[in-house]
C-alpha positions as CSV (number, residue, x, y, z in Angstrom):
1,X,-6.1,-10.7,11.1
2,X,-5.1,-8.3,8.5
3,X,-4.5,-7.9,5.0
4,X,-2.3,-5.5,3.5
5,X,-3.5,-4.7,-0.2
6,X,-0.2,-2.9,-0.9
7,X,2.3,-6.1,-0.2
8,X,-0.3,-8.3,-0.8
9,X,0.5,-9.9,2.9
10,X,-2.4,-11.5,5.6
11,X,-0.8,-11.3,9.2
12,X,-1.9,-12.2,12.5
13,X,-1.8,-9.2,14.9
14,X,-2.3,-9.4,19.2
15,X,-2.9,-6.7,21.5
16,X,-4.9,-4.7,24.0
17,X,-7.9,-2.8,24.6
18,X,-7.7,-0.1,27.1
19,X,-9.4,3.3,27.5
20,X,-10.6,3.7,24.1
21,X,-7.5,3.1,22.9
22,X,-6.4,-0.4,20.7
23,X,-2.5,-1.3,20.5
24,X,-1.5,-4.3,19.2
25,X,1.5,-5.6,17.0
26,X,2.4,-8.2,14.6
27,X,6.0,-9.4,17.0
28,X,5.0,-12.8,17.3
29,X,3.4,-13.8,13.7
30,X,5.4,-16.1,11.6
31,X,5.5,-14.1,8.4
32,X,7.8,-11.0,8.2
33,X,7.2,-8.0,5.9
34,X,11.0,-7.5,4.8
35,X,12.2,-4.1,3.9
36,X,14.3,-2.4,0.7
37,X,17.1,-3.5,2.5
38,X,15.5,-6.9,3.2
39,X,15.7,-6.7,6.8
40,X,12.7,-8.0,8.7
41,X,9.8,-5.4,9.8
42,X,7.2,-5.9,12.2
43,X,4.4,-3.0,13.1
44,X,2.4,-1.6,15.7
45,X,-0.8,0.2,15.4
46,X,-2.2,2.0,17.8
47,X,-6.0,3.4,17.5
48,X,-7.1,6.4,19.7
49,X,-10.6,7.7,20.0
50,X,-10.0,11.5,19.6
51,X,-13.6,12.9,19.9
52,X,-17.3,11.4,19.1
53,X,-16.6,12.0,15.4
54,X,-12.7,11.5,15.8
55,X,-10.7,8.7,15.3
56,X,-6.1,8.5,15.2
57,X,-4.4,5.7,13.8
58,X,-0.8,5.6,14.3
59,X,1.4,3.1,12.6
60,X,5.3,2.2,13.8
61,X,7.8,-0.2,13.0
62,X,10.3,-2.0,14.2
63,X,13.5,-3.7,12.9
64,X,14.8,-5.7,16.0
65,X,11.8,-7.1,17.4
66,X,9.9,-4.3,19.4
67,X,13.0,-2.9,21.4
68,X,12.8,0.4,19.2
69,X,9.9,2.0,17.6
70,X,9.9,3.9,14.5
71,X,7.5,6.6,13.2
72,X,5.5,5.1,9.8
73,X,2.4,7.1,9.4
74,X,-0.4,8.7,11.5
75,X,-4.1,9.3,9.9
76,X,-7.2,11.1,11.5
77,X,-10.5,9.6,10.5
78,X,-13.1,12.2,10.6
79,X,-16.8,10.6,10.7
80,X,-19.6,13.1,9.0
């Protein structure tokens, strides 16, 4: 589960675990972040072990249901 304190939104998100890497989306939940435009969004995150002090999250979204993927933002977590 996630919260989102910027919309203010709790959403169900599935996925996998493989090779130190986590994807998983919010396709299938029942409530849609909706855009300016209001069209309906759905993300993908997708967390990658870079190093032992190294983390990537990168965030994309989608506008018709996971066909086509969509830059939103990437972060590096550095552990010290």
């Amino acid at each position: 589960m996630s919260f989102d304190k910027t919309l203010g939104s709790v959403d169900v998100y599935t996925g996998t675990i493989s090779n130190e890497t986590i994807i998983f989306n919010n396709l299938d939940s029942e409530y849609k972040t909706k855009n300016k435009l209001g069209e309906d969004i759905s993300f993908k995150l997708i967390y990658k072990r870079l190093s032992a002090t190294e983390n990537e999250l990168v965030v994309g979204y989608t506008k018709n249901k996971g066909r086509t993927w969509f830059p939103f933002v990437k972060n590096i977590y550095t552990r010290k």
